[in-house]
C-alpha positions in Angstrom: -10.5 17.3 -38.8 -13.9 16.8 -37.2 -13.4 14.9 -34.1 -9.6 14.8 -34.2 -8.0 17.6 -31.5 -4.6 18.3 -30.1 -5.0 20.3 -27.4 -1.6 22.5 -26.8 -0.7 24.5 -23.9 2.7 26.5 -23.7 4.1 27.5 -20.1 7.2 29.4 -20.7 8.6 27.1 -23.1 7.5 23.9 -22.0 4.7 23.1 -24.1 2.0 19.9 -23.4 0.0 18.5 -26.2 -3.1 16.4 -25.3 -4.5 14.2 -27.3 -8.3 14.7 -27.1 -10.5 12.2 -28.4 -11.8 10.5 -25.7 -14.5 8.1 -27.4 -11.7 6.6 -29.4 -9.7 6.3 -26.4 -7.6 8.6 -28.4 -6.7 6.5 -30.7 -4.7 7.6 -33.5 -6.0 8.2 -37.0 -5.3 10.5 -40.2 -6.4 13.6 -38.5 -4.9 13.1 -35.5 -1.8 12.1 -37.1 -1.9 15.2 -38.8 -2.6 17.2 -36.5 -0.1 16.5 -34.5 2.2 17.2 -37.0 1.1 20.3 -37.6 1.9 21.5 -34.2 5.5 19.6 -34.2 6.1 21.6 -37.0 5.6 24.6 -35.2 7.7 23.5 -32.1 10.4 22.9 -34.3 10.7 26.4 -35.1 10.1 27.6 -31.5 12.5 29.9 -30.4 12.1 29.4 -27.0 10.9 25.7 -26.5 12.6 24.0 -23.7 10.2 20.7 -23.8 7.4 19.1 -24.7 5.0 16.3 -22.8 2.5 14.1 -24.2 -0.8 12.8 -23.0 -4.1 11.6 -23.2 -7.1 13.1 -22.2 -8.9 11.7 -19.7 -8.4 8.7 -16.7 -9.1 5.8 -19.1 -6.6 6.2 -22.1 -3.1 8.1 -23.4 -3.5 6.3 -26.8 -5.7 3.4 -26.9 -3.9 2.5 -30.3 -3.9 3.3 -33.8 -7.7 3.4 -34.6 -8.6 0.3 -36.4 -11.9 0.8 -37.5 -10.0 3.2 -39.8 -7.4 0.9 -40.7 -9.7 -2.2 -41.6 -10.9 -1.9 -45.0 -7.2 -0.5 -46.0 -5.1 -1.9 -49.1 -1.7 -3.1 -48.7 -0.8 0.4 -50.2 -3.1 2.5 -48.0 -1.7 0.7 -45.0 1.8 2.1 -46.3 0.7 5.0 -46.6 -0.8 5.3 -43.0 2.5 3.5 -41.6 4.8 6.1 -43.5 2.3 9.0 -42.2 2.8 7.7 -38.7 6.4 7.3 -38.7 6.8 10.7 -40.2 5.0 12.5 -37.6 6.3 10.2 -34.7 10.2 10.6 -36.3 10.0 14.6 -35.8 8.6 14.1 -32.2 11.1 11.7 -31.4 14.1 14.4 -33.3 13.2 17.2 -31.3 16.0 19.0 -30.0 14.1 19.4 -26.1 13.3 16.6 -23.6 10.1 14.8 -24.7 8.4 13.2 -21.7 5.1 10.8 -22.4 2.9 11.5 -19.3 0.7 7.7 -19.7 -2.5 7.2 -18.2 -4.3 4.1 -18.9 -4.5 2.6 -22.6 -1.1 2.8 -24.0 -1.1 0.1 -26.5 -0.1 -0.6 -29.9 0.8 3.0 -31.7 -0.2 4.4 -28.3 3.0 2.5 -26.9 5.1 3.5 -30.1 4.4 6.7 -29.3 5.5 6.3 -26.0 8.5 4.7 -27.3 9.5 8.1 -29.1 9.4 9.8 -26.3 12.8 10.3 -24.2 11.4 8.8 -21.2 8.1 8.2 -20.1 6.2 8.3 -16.6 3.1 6.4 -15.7 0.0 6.3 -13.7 -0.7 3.4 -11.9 -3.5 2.2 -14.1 -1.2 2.3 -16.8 -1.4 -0.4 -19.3 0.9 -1.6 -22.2 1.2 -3.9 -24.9 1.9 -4.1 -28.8 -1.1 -6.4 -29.2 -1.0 -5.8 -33.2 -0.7 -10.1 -33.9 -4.0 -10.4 -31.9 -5.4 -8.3 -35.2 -3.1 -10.6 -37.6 -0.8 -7.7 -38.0 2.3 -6.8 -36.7 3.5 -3.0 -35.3 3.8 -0.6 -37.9 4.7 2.8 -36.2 8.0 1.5 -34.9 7.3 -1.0 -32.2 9.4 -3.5 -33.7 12.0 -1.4 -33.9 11.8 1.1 -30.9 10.8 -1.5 -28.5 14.0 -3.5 -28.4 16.3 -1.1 -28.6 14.6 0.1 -24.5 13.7 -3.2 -23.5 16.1 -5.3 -24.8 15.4 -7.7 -27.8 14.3 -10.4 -26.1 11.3 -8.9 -24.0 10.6 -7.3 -27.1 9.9 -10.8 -29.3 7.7 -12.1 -25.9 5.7 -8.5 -26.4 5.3 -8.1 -30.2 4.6 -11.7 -30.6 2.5 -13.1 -27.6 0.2 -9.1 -27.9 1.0 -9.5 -24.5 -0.4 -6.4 -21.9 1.6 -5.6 -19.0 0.7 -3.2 -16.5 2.5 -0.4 -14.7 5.0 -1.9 -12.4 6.1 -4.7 -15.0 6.4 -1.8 -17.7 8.5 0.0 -14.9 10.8 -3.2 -14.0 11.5 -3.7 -18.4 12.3 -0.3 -18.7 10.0 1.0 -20.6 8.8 4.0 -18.3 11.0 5.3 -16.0 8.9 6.0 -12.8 4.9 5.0 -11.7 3.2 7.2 -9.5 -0.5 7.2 -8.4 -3.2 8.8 -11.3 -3.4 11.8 -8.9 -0.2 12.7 -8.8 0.6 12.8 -12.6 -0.4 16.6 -12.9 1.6 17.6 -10.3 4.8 15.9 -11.8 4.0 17.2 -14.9 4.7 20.6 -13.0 7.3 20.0 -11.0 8.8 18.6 -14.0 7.8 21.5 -16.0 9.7 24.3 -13.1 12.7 21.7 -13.4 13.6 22.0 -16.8 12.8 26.0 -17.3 15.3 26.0 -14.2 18.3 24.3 -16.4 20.3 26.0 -18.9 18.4 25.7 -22.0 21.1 25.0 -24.4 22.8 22.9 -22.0 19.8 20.6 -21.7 19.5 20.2 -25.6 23.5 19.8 -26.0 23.0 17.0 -23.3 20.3 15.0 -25.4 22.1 15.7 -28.7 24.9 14.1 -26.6 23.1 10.7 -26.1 21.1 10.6 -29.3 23.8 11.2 -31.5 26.4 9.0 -29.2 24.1 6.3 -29.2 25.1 5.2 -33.1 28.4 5.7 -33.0 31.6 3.9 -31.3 32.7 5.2 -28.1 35.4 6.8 -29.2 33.5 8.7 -31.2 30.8 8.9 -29.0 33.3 11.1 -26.5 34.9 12.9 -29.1 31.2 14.2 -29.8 30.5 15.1 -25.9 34.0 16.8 -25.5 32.9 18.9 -28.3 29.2 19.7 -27.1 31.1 20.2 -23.6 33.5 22.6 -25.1 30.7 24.6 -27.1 28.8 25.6 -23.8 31.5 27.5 -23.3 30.8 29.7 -26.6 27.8 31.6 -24.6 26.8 33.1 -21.5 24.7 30.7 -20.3 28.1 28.8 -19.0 29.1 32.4 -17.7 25.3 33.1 -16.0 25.1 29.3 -14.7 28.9 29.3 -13.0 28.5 32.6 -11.8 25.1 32.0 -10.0 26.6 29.0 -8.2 29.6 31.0 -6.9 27.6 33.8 -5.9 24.9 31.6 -4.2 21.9 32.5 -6.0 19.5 31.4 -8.8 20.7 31.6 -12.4 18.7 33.2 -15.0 18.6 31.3 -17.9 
């Protein structure tokens, strides 16, 4: 894993992984793929993980894309292989049981914007750019875009992405829903921390009943769908973190959670 590095940082719980690979514009390969997983492995079994964000190093790039100069000399069967390895890694980021939060700053195209896509909401720099230009290489997205894409955006400006390899920038991304807020390059670090003292504030079981909630509600009918909430609802009662949370407000002060 030569040039491939994750860099992971851990502040009380809400840990940020940077992709560091800044000649490839980080763009995804094996290693990196595998490296990656590596460390989702580990936050899976985290006892105290509350979140987790994801960026790119540098100005220029989050995830350029997956890296093609890898990919081009690959079999049908290799290019499984590398789609199956992707999805893997990108389907136990995406199943976390915390908010995951893509921080993106400049390049996020192709598996760049699928991994984006796994995220539960992303935020953007103004330089931001994104696309699933895959059909400009006479391929189509592999990691989930054709998938992930429509189900945020809506099918429709899905089909005008995948298949015009269309890029959009920032505010257009922002107006499809596909991020959730734009904000000047400057100021992404210091959302990232606010963001960061936000959720160590909430009640940490509370915030991962709350996206079990809407993940799990998301496939079923709503009747269902509210059966499962009144029963998430109900188990936050089972705990003191109901008890510690209520009691703070009453008394006027900070919870500890």
């Amino acid at each position: 894993m030569s040039e491939s590095v994750i860099e992971k940082v851990d502040n009380d719980g809400v840990v940020r992984l940077t992709i560091t690979r800044p000649k490839a514009l980080n763009a995804l390969n094996s290693d990196v793929l595998s490296a990656l997983e590596a460390h989702l492995v580990e936050l899976e079994a985290h006892p105290d993980l509350r979140a987790v964000l994801i960026t790119g190093a540098g100005e220029k790039s989050f995830v350029a894309g997956a890296d093609i100069t890898e990919m081009r000399e690959k079999t049908p069967e290799e290019a499984r292989a590398f789609a199956s390895q992707a999805l893997r890694t990108i389907k136990r980021l995406e199943e976390l049981p915390v908010p995951v939060v893509a921080l993106v700053n400049g390049f996020c195209l192709g598996g760049g914007c699928e991994l984006a896509l796994a995220c539960d909401w992303a935020v953007a720099s103004d330089n931001a750019v994104f696309g699933q230009p895959e059909v400009l290489l006479g391929v189509i997205p592999g990691f989930g875009g054709t998938q992930r894409l429509p189900r945020r955006v809506g099918p429709a400006m899905a089909i005008d992405l995948v298949t015009t390899g269309r890029k959009i920038n920032a505010e257009e991304a922002l107006r499809i829903g596909l991020v959730n807020r734009v904000m000047p390059q400057a100021e992404l670090d210091a959302y990232a921390d606010e963001l960061t003292k936000q959720l160590s504030g909430n009640g940490p079981q509370a915030v991962r009943n709350a996206k079990q909630a809407v993940h799990d509600g998301m496939d079923q009918d709503l009747t269902s769908a509210l059966a499962l909430e009144t029963s998430l609802f109900a188990l936050c009662f089972a705990g003191e973190e109901q008890s510690e949370g209520m009691s703070a407000f009453v008394e006027k002060r900070k919870p500890n959670f």
